[in-house]
C-alpha positions in Angstrom: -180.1 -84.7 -173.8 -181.9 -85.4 -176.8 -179.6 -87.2 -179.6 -180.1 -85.3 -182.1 -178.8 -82.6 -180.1 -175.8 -84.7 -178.8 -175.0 -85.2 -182.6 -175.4 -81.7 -183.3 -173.0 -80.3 -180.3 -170.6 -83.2 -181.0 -169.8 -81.5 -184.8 -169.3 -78.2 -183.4 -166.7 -79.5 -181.3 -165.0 -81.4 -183.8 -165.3 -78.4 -185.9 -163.8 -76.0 -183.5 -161.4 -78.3 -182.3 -160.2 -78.5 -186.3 -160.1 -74.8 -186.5 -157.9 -74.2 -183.2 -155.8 -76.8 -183.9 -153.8 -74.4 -186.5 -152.6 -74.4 -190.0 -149.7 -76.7 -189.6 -152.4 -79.8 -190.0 -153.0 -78.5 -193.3 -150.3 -76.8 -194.6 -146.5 -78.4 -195.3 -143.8 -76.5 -193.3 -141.6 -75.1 -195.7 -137.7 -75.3 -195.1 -134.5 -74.4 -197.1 -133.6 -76.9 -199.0 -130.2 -78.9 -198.8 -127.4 -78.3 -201.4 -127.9 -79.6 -204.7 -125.2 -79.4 -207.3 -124.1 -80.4 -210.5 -121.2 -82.9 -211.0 -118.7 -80.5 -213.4 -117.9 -83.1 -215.6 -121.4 -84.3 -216.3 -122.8 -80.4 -217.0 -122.6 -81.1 -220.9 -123.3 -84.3 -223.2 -123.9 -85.3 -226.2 -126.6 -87.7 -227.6 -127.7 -88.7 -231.0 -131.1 -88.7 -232.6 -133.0 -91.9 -232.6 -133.7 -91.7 -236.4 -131.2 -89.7 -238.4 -128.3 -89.7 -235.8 -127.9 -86.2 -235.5 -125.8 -85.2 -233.0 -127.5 -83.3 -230.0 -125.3 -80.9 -227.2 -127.2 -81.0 -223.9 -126.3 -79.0 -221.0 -127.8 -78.2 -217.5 -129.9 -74.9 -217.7 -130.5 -74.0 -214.0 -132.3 -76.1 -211.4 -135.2 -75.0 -208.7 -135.9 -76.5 -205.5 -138.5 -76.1 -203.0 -138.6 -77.9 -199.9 -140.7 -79.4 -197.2 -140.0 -80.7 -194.2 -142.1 -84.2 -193.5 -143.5 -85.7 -190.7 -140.7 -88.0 -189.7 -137.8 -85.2 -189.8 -136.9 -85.8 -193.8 -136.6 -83.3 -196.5 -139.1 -84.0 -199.6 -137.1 -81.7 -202.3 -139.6 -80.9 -205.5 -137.0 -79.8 -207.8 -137.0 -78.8 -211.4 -133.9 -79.0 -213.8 -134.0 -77.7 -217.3 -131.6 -78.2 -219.9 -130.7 -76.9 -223.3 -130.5 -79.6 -226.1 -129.2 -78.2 -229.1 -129.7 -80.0 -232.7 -126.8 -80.4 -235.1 -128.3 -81.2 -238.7 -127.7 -80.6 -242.4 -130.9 -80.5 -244.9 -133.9 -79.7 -243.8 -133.9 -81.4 -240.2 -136.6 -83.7 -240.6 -138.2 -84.6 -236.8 -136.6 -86.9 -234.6 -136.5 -87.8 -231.2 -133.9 -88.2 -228.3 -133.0 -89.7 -225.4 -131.4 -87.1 -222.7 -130.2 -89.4 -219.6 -130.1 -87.9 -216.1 -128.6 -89.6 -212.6 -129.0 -88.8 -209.5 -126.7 -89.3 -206.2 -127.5 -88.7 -202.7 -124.4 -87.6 -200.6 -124.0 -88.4 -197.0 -122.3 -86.2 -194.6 -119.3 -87.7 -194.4 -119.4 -87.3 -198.4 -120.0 -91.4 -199.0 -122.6 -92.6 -201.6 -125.8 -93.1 -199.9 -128.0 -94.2 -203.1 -128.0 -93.2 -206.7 -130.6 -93.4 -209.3 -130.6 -93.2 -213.4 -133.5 -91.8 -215.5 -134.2 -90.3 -218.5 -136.8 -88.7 -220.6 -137.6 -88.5 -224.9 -137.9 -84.9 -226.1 -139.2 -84.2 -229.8 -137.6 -82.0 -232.2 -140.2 -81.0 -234.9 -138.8 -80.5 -238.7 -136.2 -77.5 -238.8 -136.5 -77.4 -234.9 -132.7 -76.3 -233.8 -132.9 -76.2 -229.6 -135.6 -77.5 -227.2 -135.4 -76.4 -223.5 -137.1 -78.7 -221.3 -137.3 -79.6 -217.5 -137.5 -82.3 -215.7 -139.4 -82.3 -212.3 -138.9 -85.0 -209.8 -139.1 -85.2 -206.5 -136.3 -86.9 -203.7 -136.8 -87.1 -199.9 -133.5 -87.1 -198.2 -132.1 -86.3 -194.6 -131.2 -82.6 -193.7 -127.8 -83.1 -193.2 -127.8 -85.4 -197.1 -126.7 -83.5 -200.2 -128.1 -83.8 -203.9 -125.9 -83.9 -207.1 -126.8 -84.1 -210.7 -125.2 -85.6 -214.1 -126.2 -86.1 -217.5 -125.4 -89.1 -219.3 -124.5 -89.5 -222.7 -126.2 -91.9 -224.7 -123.8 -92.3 -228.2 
């Protein structure tokens, strides 16, 4: 056999072998996602403004998930959570900036603490701007069995 030829025949294999080998190489096996909750007593905070010290309410605005199950039997959960920051101000309401401060815990099956994690994030408010409604995206790769819950923190 010629080498060129052996080349050749060898890619067509690979190829096929690539193609009949199925989608689940290349795509990520989608699974429901584990619970993810909010902690009620960390749905709502306030915050102040970095500049002027205006006082800012900031709540939980829904959360999406979408999951994946990974190679070694984990969960990798994408999630988004948006919020509703609200602006108290007299005057005009010059721009400012604040500081909204998330956590995170991961909950074990026998409801213990398996690890927590704090964060947080700036979000603008451009002169005579009342509410902003951002969301956050991160994402968290726990067990099946583990459990998600959110809080804000307050930063006065």
């Amino acid at each position: 056999m010629k080498p060129n030829k052996c080349i050749f025949t060898l890619a067509k294999l690979l190829l096929a072998s690539f193609c009949f080998s199925g989608c689940s190489v290349v795509s990520k096996e989608v699974v429901d996602c584990p619970q993810i909750t909010v902690l009620p007593e960390a749905v709502e905070v306030f915050v102040k403004t970095d500049n002027f010290g205006h006082l800012v309410d900031v709540r939980f605005n829904g959360v999406s998930t979408s999951c994946t199950k990974k190679r070694n039997g984990k969960i990798k959960m994408e999630v988004g959570a948006g919020v509703k920051a609200v602006r108290s101000y007299s005057g005009d309401g010059d721009a400012d900036i604040a500081i909204i401060g998330m956590a995170m815990a991961i909950i074990g099956p026998d409801d213990k603490l398996v690890s927590n994690e704090a964060f947080g994030y700036r979000i603008g408010f451009g002169k005579g701007m009342e509410a902003q409604y951002p969301i956050t995206e991160f994402d968290v790769v726990i067990e099946a069995d583990q459990r998600v819950v959110l809080m804000l923190t307050p930063t006065l």
